[in-house]
C-alpha positions in Angstrom: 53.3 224.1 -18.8 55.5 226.2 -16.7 53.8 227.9 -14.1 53.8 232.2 -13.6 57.1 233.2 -12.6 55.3 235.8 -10.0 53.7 233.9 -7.6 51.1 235.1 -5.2 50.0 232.8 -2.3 46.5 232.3 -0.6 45.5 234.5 1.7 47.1 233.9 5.4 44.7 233.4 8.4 46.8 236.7 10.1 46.1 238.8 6.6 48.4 239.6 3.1 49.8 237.1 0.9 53.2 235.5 0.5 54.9 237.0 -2.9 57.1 234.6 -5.0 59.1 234.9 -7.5 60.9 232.5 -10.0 64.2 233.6 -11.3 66.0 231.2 -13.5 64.8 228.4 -11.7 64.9 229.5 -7.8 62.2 231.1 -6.1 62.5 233.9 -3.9 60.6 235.4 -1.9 59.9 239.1 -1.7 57.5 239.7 1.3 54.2 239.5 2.5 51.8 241.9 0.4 48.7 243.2 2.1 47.7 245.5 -0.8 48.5 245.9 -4.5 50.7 248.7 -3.4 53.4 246.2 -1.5 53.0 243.8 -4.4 54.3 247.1 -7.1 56.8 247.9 -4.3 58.4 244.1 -4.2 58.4 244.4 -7.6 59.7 247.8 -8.6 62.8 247.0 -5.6 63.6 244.5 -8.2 63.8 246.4 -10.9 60.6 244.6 -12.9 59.6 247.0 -15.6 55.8 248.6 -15.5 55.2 247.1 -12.1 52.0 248.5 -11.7 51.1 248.2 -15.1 52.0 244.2 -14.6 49.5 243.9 -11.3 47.0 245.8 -12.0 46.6 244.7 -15.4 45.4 241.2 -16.5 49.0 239.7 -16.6 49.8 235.6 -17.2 53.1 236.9 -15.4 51.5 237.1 -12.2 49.6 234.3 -10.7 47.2 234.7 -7.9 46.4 231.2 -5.7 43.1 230.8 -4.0 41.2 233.7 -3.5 40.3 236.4 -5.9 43.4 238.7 -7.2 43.8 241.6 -5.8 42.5 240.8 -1.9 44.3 240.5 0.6 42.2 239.6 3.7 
């Protein structure tokens, strides 16, 4: 099973989360989200429809590593 193409990352010990993403095979990355708010930014920058319909929903697009979704310290 292929694995989200929006990545999230753990929590870093300075605060926010690393933000990947998986575009026909290569992963970017967009920034270091320390709220939902940068996460919709990265992700409306890039033209991803419905951004904040995509996080703040309960999307399989998006997954969140360690930690619950939606924190960020």
């Amino acid at each position: 099973m292929e694995r989200a193409p929006i990545l999230v990352h753990r929590i870093s010990p300075a605060g926010g989360r690393r933000v990947v993403i998986r575009i026909r095979g290569v992963d970017t990355v967009l920034g270091v989200a320390f709220s939902d708010a940068d996460l919709i930014e990265f992700l409306r920058r890039i033209e991803i429809p419905d951004p904040d319909e995509l996080v703040l929903g309960d999307s399989e697009v998006i997954a969140w590593q360690g930690g619950r979704p939606h924190q960020y310290e």
